[in-house]
Every structure is written in C-alpha cells, then in structure tokens.
VOPAGU-2260 file (C-alpha; in pm, 1 decimal, decimal comma):
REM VOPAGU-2260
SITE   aa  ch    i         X         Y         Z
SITE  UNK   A    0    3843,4    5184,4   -3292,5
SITE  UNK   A    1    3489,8    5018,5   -3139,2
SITE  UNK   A    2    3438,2    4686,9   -3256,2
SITE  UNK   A    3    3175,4    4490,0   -3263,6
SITE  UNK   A    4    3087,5    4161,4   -3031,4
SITE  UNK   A    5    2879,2    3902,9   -3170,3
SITE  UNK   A    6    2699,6    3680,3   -2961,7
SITE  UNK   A    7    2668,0    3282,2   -2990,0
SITE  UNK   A    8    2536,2    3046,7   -2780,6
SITE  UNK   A    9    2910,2    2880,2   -2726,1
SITE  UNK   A   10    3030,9    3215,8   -2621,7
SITE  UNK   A   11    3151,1    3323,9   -2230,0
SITE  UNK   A   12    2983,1    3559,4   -2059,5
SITE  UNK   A   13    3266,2    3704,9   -1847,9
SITE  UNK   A   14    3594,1    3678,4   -2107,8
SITE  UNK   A   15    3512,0    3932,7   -2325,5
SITE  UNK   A   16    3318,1    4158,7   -2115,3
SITE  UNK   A   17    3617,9    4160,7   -1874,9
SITE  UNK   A   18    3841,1    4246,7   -2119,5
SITE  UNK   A   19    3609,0    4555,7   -2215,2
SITE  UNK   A   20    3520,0    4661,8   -1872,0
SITE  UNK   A   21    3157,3    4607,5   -1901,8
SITE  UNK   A   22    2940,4    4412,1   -1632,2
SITE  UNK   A   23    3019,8    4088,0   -1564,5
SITE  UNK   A   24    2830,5    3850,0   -1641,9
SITE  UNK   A   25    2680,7    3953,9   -1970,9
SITE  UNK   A   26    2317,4    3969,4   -2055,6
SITE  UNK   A   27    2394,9    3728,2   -2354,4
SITE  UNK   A   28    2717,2    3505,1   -2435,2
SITE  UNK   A   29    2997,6    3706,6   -2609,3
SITE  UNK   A   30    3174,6    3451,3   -2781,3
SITE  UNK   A   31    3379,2    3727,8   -3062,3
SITE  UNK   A   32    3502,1    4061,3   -3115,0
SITE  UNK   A   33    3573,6    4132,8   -3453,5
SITE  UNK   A   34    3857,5    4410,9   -3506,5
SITE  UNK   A   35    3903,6    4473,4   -3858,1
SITE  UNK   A   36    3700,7    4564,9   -4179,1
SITE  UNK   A   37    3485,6    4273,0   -4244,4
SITE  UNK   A   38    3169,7    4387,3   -4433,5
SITE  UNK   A   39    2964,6    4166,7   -4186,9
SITE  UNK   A   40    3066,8    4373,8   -3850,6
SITE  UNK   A   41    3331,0    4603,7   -3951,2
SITE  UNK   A   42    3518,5    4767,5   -3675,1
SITE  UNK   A   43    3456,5    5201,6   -3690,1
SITE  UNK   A   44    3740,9    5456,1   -3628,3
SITE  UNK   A   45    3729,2    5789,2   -3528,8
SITE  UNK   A   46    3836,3    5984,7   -3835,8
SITE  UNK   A   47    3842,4    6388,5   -3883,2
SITE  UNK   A   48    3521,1    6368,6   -3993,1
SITE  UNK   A   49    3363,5    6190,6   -3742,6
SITE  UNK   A   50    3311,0    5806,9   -3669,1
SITE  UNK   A   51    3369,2    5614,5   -4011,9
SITE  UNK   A   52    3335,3    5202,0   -4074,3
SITE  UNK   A   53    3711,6    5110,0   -4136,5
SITE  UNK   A   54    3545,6    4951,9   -4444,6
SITE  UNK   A   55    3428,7    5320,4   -4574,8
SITE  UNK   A   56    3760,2    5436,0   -4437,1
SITE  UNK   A   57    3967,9    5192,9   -4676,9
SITE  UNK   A   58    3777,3    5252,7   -4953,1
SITE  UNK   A   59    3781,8    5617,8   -4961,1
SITE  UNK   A   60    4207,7    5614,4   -4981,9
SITE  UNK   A   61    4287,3    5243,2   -5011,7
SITE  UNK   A   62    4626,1    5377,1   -5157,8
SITE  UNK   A   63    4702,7    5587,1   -4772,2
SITE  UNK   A   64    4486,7    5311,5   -4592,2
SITE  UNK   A   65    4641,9    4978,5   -4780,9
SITE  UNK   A   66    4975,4    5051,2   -4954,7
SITE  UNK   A   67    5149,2    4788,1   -5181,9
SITE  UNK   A   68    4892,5    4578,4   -4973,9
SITE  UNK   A   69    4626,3    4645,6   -5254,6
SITE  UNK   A   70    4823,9    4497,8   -5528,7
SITE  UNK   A   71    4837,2    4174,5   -5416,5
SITE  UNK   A   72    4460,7    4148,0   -5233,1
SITE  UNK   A   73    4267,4    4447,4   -5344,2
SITE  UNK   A   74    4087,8    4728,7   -5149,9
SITE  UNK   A   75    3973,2    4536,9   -4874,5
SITE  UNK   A   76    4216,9    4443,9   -4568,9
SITE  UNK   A   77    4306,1    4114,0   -4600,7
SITE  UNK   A   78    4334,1    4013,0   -4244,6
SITE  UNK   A   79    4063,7    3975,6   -4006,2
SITE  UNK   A   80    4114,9    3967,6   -3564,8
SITE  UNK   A   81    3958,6    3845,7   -3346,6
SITE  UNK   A   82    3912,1    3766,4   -2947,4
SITE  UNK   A   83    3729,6    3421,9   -2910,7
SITE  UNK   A   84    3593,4    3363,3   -2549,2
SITE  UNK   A   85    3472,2    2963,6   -2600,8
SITE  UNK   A   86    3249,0    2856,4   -2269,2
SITE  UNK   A   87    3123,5    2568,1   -2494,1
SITE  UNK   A   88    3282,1    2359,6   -2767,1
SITE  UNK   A   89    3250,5    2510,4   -3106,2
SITE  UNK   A   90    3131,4    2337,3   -3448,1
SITE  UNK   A   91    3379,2    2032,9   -3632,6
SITE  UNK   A   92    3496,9    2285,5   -3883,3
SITE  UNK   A   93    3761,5    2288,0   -4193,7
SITE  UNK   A   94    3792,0    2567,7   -4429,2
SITE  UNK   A   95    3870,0    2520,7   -4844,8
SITE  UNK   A   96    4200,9    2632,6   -5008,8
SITE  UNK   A   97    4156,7    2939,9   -5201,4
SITE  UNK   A   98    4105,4    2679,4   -5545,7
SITE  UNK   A   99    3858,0    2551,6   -5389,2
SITE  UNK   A  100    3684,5    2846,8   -5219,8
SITE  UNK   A  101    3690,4    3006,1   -5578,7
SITE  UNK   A  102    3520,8    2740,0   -5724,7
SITE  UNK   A  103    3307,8    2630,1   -5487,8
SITE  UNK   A  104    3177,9    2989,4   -5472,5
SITE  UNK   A  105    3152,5    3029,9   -5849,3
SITE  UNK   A  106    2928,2    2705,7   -5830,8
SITE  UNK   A  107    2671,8    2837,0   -5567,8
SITE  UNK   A  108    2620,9    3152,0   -5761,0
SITE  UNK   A  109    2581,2    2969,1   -6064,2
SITE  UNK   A  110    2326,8    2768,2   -5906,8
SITE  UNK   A  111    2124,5    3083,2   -5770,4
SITE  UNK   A  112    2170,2    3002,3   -5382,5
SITE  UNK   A  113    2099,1    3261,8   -5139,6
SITE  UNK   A  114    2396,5    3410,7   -5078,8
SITE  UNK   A  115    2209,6    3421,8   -4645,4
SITE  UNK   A  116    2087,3    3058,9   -4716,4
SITE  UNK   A  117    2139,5    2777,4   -4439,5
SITE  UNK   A  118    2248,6    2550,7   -4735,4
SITE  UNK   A  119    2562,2    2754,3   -4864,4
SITE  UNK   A  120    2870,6    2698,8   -4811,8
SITE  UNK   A  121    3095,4    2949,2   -4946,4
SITE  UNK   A  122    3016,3    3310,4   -4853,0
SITE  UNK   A  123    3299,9    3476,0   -5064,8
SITE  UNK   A  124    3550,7    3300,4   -5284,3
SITE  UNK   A  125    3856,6    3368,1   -5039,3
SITE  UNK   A  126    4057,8    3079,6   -4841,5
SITE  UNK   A  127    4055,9    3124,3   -4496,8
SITE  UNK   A  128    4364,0    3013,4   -4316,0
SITE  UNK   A  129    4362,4    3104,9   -3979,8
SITE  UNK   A  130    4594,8    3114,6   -3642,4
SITE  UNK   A  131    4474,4    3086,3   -3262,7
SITE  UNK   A  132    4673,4    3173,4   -2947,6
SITE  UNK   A  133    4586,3    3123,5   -2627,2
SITE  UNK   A  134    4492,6    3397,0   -2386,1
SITE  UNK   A  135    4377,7    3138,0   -2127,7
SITE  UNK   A  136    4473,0    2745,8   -2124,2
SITE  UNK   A  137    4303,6    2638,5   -2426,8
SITE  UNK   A  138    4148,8    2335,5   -2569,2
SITE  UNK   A  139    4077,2    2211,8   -2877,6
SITE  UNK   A  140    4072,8    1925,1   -3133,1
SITE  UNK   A  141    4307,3    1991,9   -3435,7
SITE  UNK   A  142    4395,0    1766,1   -3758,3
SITE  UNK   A  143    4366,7    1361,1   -3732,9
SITE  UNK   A  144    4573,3    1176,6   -3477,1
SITE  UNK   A  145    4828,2     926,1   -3638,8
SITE  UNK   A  146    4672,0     569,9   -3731,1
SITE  UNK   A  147    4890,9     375,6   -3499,2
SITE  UNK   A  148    4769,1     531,3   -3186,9
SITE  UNK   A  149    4392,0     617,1   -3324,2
SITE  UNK   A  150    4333,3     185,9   -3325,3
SITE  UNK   A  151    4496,2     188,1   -2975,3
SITE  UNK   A  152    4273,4     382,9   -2821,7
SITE  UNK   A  153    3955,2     274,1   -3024,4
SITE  UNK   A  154    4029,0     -89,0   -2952,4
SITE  UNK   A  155    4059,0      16,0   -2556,6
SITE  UNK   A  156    3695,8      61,0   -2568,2
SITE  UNK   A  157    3619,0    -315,5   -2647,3
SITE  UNK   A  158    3314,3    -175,3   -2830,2
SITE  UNK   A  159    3129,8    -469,8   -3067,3
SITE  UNK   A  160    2912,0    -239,1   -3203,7
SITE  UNK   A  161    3203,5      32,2   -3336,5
SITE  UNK   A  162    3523,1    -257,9   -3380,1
SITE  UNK   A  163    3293,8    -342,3   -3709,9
SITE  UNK   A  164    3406,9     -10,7   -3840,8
SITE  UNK   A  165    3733,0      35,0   -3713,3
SITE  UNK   A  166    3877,1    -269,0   -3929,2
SITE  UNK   A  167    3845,3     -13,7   -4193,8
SITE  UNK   A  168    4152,8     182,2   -4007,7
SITE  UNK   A  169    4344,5     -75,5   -3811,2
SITE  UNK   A  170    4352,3    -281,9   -4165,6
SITE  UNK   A  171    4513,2      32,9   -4337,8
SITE  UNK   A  172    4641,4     242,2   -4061,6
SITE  UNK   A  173    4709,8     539,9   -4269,6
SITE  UNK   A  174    4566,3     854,5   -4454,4
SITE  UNK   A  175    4344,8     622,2   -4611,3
SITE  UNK   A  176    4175,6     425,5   -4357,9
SITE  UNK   A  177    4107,7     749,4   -4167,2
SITE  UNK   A  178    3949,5     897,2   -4491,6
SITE  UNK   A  179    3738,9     557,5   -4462,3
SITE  UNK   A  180    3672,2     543,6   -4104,6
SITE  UNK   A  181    3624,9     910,1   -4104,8
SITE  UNK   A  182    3337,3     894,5   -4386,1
SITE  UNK   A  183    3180,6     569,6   -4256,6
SITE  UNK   A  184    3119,0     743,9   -3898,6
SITE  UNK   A  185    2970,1    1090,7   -4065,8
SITE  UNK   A  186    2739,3     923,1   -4303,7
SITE  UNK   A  187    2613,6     719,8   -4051,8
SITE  UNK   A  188    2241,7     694,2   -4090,4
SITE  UNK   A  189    2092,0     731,5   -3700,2
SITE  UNK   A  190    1903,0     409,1   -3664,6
SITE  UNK   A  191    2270,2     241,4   -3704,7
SITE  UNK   A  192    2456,1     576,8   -3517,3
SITE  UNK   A  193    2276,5     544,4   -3175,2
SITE  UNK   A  194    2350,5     222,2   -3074,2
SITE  UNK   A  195    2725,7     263,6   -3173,0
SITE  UNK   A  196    2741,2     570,1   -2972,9
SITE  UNK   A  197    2580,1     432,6   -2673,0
SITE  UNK   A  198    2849,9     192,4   -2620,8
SITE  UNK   A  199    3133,7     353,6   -2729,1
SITE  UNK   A  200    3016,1     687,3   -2478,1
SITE  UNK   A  201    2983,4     371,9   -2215,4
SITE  UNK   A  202    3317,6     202,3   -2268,0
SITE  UNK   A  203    3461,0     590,1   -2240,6
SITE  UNK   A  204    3311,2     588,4   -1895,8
SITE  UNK   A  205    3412,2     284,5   -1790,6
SITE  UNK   A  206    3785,3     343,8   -1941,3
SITE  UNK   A  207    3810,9     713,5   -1715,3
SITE  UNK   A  208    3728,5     524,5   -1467,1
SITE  UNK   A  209    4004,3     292,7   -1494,3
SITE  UNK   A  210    4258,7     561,6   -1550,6
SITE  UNK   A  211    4323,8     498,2   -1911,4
SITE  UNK   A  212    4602,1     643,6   -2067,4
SITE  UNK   A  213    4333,3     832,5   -2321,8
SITE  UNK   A  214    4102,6     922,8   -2067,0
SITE  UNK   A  215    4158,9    1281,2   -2164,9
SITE  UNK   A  216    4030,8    1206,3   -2501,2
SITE  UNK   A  217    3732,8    1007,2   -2365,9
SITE  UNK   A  218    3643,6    1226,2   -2141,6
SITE  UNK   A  219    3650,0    1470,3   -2396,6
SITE  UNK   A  220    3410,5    1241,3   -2627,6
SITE  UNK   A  221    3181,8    1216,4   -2300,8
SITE  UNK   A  222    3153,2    1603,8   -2269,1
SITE  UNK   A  223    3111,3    1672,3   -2640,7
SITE  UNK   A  224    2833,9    1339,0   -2616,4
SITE  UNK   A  225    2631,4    1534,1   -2314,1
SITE  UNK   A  226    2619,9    1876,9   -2552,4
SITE  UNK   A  227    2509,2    1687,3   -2914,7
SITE  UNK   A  228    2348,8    1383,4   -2833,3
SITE  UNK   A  229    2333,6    1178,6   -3095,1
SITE  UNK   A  230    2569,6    1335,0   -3359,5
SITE  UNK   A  231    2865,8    1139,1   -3519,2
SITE  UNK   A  232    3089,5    1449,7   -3446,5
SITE  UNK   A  233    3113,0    1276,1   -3098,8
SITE  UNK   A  234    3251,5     957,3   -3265,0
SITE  UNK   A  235    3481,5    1158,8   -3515,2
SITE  UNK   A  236    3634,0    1307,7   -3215,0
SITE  UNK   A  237    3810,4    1009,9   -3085,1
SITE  UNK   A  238    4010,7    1056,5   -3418,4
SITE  UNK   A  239    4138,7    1388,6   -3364,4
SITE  UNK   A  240    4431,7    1538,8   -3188,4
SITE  UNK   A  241    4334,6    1670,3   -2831,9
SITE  UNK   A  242    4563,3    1956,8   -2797,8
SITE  UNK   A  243    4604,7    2208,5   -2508,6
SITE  UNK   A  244    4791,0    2507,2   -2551,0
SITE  UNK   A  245    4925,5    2732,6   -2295,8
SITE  UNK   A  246    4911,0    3127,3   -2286,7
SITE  UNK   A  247    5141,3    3217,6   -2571,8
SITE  UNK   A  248    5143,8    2930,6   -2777,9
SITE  UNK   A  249    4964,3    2893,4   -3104,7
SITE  UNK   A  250    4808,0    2660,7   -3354,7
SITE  UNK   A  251    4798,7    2713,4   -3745,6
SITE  UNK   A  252    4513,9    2583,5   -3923,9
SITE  UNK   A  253    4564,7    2596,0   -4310,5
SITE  UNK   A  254    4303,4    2425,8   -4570,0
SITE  UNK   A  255    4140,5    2106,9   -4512,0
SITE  UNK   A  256    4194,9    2141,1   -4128,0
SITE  UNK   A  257    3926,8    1952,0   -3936,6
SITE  UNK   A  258    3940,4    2143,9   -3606,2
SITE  UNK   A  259    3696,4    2235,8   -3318,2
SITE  UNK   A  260    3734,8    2446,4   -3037,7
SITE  UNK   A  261    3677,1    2331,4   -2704,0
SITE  UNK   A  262    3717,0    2588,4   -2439,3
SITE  UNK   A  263    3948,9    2931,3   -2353,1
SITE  UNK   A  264    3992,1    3275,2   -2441,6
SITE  UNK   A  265    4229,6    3310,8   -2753,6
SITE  UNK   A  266    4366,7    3570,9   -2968,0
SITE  UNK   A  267    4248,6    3497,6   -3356,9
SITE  UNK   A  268    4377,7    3619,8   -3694,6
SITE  UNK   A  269    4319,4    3475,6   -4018,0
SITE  UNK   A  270    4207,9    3579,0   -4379,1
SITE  UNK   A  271    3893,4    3790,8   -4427,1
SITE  UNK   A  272    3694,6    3527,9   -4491,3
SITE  UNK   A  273    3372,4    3379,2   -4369,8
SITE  UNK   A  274    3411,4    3047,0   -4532,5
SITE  UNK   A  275    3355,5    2738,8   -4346,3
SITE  UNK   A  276    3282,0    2392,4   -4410,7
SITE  UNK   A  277    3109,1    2204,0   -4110,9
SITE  UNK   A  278    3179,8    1837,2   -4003,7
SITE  UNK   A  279    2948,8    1792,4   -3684,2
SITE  UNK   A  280    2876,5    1929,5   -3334,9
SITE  UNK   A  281    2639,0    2147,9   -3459,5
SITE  UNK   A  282    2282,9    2153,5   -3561,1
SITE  UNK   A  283    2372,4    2317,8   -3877,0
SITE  UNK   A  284    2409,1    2209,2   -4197,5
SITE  UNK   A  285    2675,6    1968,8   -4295,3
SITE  UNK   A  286    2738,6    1936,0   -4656,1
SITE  UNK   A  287    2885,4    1545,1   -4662,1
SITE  UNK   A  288    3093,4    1517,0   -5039,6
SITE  UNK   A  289    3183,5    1900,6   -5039,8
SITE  UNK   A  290    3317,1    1847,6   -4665,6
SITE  UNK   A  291    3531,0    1530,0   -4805,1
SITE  UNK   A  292    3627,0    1699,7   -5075,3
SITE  UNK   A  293    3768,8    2003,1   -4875,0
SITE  UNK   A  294    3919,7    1806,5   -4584,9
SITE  UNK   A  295    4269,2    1712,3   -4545,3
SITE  UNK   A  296    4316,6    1373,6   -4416,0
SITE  UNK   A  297    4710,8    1407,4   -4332,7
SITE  UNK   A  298    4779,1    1200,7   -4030,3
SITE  UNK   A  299    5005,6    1312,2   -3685,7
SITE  UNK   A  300    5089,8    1551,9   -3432,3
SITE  UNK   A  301    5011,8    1893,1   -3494,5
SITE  UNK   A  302    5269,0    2126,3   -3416,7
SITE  UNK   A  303    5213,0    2426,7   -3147,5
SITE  UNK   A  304    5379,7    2731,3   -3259,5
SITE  UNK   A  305    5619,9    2921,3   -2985,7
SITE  UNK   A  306    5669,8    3290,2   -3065,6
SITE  UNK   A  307    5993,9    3328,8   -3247,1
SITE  UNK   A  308    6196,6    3684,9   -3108,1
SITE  UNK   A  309    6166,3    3949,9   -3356,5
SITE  UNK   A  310    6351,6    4244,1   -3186,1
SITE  UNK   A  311    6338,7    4425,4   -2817,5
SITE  UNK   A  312    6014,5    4347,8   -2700,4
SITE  UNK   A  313    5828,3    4155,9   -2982,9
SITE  UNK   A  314    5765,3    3810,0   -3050,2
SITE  UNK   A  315    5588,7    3710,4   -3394,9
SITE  UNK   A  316    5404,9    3375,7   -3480,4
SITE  UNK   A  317    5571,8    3261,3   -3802,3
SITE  UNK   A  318    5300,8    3112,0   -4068,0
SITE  UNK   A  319    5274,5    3038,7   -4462,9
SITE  UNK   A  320    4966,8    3310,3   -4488,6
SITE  UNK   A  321    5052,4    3581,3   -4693,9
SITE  UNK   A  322    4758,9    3782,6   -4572,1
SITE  UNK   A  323    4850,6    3814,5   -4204,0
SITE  UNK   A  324    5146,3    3774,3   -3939,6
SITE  UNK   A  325    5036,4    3866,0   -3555,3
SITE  UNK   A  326    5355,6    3993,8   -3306,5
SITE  UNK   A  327    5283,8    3976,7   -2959,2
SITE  UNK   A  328    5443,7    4297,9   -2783,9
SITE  UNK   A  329    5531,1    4351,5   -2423,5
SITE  UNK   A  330    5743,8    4728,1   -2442,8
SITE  UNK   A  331    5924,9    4722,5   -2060,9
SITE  UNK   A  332    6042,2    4390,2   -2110,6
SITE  UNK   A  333    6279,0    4578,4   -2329,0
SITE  UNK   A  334    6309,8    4846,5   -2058,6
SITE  UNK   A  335    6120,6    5085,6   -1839,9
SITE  UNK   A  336    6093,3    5353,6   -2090,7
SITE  UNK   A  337    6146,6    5162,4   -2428,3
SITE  UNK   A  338    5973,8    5226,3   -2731,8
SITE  UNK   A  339    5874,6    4928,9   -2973,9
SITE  UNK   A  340    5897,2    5085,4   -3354,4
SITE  UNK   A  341    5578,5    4955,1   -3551,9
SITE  UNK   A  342    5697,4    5088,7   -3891,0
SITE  UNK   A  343    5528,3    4826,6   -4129,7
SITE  UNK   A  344    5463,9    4913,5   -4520,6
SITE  UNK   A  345    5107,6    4771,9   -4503,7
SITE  UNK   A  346    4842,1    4833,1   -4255,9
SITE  UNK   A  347    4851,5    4746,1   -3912,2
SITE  UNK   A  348    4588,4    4672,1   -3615,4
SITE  UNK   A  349    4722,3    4725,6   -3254,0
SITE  UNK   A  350    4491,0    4554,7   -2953,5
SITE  UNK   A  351    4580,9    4584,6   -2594,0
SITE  UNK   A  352    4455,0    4305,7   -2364,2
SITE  UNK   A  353    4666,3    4389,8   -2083,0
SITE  UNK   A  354    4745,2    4779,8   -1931,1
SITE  UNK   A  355    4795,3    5079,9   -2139,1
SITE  UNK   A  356    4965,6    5102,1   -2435,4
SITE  UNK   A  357    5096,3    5483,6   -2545,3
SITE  UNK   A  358    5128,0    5513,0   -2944,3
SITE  UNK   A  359    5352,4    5773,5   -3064,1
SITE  UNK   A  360    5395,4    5908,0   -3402,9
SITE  UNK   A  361    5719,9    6125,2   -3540,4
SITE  UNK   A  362    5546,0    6470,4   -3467,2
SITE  UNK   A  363    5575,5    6354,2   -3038,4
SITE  UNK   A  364    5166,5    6326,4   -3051,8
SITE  UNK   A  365    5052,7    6033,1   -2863,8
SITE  UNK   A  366    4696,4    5799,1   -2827,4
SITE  UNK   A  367    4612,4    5624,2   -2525,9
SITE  UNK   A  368    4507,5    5303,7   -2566,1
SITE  UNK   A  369    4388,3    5095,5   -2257,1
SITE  UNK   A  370    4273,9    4773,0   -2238,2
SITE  UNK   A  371    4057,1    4605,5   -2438,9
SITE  UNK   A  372    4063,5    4884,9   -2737,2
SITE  UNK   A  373    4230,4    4896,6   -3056,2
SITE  UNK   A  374    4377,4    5140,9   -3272,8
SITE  UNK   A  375    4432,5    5166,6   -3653,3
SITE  UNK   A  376    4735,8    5227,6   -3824,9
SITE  UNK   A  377    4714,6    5329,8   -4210,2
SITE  UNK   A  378    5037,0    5167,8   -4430,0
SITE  UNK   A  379    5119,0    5554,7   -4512,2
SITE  UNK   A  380    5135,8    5615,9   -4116,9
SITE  UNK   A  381    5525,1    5577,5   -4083,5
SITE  UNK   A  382    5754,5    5650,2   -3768,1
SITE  UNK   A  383    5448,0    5536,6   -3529,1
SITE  UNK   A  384    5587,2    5326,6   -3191,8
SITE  UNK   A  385    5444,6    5174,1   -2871,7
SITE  UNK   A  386    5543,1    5210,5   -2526,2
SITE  UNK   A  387    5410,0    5180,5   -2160,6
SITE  UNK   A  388    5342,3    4860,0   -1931,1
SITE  UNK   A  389    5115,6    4613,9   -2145,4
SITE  UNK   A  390    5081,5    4302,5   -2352,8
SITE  UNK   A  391    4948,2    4419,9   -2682,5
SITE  UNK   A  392    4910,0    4244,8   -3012,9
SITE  UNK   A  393    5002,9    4348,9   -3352,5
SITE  UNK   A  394    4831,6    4220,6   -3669,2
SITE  UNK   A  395    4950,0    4288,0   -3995,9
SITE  UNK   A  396    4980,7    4157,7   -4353,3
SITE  UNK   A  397    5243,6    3839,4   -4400,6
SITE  UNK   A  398    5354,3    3965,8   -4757,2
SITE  UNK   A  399    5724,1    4069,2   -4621,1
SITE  UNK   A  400    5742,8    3727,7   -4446,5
C-alpha cells in the first residue's frame, strides 16, 4: 500500500521520513501516516487493475474485502493506523462515546453547520476510542491525577493568586472537585487567567529549582506555558497524569479521555473516526459545555498496557474496542526460519517499522515488504503468514476478542 503523510505544525521532521527512507530532515513536519481507508487520506493498493484507494477497493467487494466484519460496522473498515511522530505537544483532546458522537452529530446537521466548519465538532457520528504505543520513549498527559496528590502538588506552588481556586478541589478532593476546578480554570476569562498563570508558571520555576518531587510535572507546565502563552490548558495540565511510556508499552484512551500528547514516535490504532473534542493547547476552537459534557472526570492512575503473549512470536494489546486489536510481531524470536500464521476472519493491515517482512500465502507466492510499507490483507485472504527478521505490526478488527 502508499499511504498518505499529513503534515502539522507539531509533527517531526526526521521520525517519519526515517521510517520511509526519504531525506532527512523534511521540507515540512510529518507528524502522521495514515494506513487504512479513511475517506479523508485513504491509503491506495496495488490491485489487478492498477492502483485503487482501499476505500474504492472495499466498496467494490466489501463481502471478499470485509467479511462478517460488515455486519457489525458496515462497508467501511472500522479501524484506522497510524504512525504519530510528535516534535511538539499536541492539542488537550477527549473524544465522545458513540451515544454521544451520534447525537452530537445528528444535532450539527440539524443545525446546518458546515460539515469543514472551524466550529464543528463531530465530523461523523462514530466514537473514537483509540490506543498508542510507543516506538520511542513517549510522553504524554492522560486522564486526571487522583485528588489527594493533585492539592499536594498545587499547594507546593504557594500561589495566592491560584489557592483561591483550588479550595474548590482540596475541599472535595474527588471526581467532583476536579469537575469544579477543572471548569473554573477553562472558563477563565483572560483578564483574571494571566495573572494566575504568571505565578503559578513562576512558583513552577522556583519549585524545579528546588528539586521538587513534581518537578517533572512543572516542568512540563513550564514547556507547555513557553508554546501557548496564555491558555488555561497550561493550568489544566497540572491536573493530569504525566505518563511516560517505554517502547512497547501502551495507553488506552476510551470516551471522555482528556489526553495530550507530548513528545515521541508511537504506533496508533483506533476507530475510523475523526471526532474530537478540544480542551486547550491549541488555537482552535474549544467548545466549553459540549467539552464538559463529553469528558470523563474519573480520578487515578492510568494504567500502561504490556503486550500480553498470543502465540510464537506475537504479542497483542488487549482493549474493550470492538473495532480494532493491534499484535506486535517479531517472526525469529520464534526461530530463524519461523513463520507467524495471520489467518484472521476480518481484514487485516500489516506495517513493518523494522527490516523486511516476507508474506506468504498457501499457493508458496510471497510479497516483500520492507520497512516503512504496508500491505493489505482482505478477510477472504486465508492461509497468509509472515516471516523474516523484523518488528511488524498487525491491526485488525477486536470483534473475536
């Protein structure tokens, strides 16, 4: 398959084009590559009859291309990948549950938005849960820290101007009082913001300094500060889990998620969906009540997934998405010469990141496939396996987890 790379101003300009053996640096960030059938940049294979969009190839035979896949989600895949090469930190971000997706979408078109305008939030009227592992270390801020250690580290700062509004949290240190705190610090007109920010950013400084116990989440507040001056994003942060994950290991972000990616090269899979609700960092728009109404304001530690053994040579990242799993495979760690069967009865995306991967189907024909590509495999294509010296990763629907 090629697929396509879409360039944002967050993105790296040496991940991505490394991985596709182009020259390094790029011309213009590369912050995704989008490997499936989203109508927005669908990948294009090279069929019989030429180079096809995966999109026109599904539709033509969804039935060969899908499988039972179709029943449950239609003709369209219902999984999109990605590669996500963050040099800067992306938006706050959560996305709806699919009740609220639907509605929310039904609204919009009720209401005759532009389906391209800056002001809508729901592109389609899908849910978009979504899983991230790390290629690289990885950063990010993930889901609201518990209470308990939130007032901690907020009182630390000995800020007058902010300890007015965190009473809200340390007098009900619970879902609650972070909903409060939470809202209080995004509607935040700027005449009041600035001078709040100002000294919490300066008790940050003075607290790294020190060698605070938090000073990774200060710091953190004090990069994110230098990037969006003057957005409450930078406050909300000090909320938020600071999470680094290691190559291999996962996060799961399901509905309501307020997350934000910091920095790192990850692997991305999540339902083909463009929906997304923003919460700061960015200088787009932020839609306050449907953003409350969206987020999830459970408290604690957010679990990093390991990946769970699933037979000689695979590993797969267990989830509660029904529309995609992703397997990480590594063939000689099963053997020199082993063989990893891919037999699957939905459809299934295969990207190499590292070496050469060698697909073979029943028939002894076999596709190269060297770093940085992809190939397609239809749910009627059966017998199909992988083998040679690489670290390759296998997306596919979750519906037989």
């Amino acid at each position: 398959m090629t697929n396509r790379v879409r360039a944002y101003a967050w993105g790296s300009r040496t991940a991505i084009a490394e991985l596709l053996g182009e020259p390094v640096p790029s011309v213009h960030p590369q912050a995704e590559l989008w490997i499936g059938a989203h109508p927005g940049d669908p990948s294009v294979i090279d069929s019989d009859n030429g180079p096809i969009s995966l999109v026109e190839h599904i539709s033509a035979d969804s039935a060969t291309a899908l499988g039972g896949v179709a029943a449950e989600f239609g003709d369209r895949l219902p999984f999109l990948l990605k590669v996500l090469a963050a040099a800067e930190p992306l938006s706050l971000q959560a996305h709806p549950s699919a009740t609220q997706a639907k509605s929310g979408f039904a609204q919009e078109e009720a209401a005759g938005v532009e389906i391209n305008s800056p002001m809508r939030n729901y592109k389609d009227a899908s849910h978009k849960p979504e899983l991230i592992c790390a290629l690289t270390e990885f950063h990010a801020l993930c889901g609201f820290r518990d209470p308990a250690t939130s007032v901690r580290l907020l009182q630390e700062l000995a800020s007058p101007e902010f300890d007015r509004y965190l009473t809200l949290l340390a007098g009900q240190p619970d879902e609650q009082g972070t909903r409060a705190l939470f809202s209080s610090i995004i509607t935040m007109p700027p005449a009041a913001l600035m001078p709040v920010l100002d000294s919490v950013l300066a008790a940050c400084v003075e607290r790294v300094r020190a060698g605070s116990e938090y000073s990774v989440e200060y710091r953190t507040a004090l990069e994110l500060g230098e990037r969006y001056p003057g957005d409450p994003g930078v406050l909300a942060s000090l909320l938020m889990n600071r999470v680094t994950l290691q190559p291999g290991q996962a996060l799961y972000l399901g509905a309501g998620n307020l997350h934000a990616y910091l920095s790192g090269t990850g692997i991305e899979i999540m339902a083909n969906s463009d929906n997304v609700l923003r919460g700061g960092l960015t200088p787009k728009h932020v839609d306050v009540p449907e953003l409350m109404r969206v987020l999830d304001f459970a408290v604690g530690d957010v679990p990093v997934i390991d990946p769970v053994p699933a037979g000689p040579g695979r590993w797969c990242y267990p989830t509660p998405a029904a529309e995609f799993e992703l397997c990480r495979l590594e063939p000689t760690t099963a053997g020199p010469d082993a063989a990893i069967p891919l037999d699957h009865p939905g459809p299934r995306v295969l990207l190499v990141v590292q070496g050469t991967a060698t697909l073979t189907d029943p028939g002894g024909d076999t596709l190269q496939v060297p770093r940085g590509r992809s190939a397609w495999i239809g749910a009627a294509e059966s017998g199909v396996s992988v083998s040679g010296e690489c670290l390759a990763f296998l997306a596919t629907d979750g519906l037989t987890n």
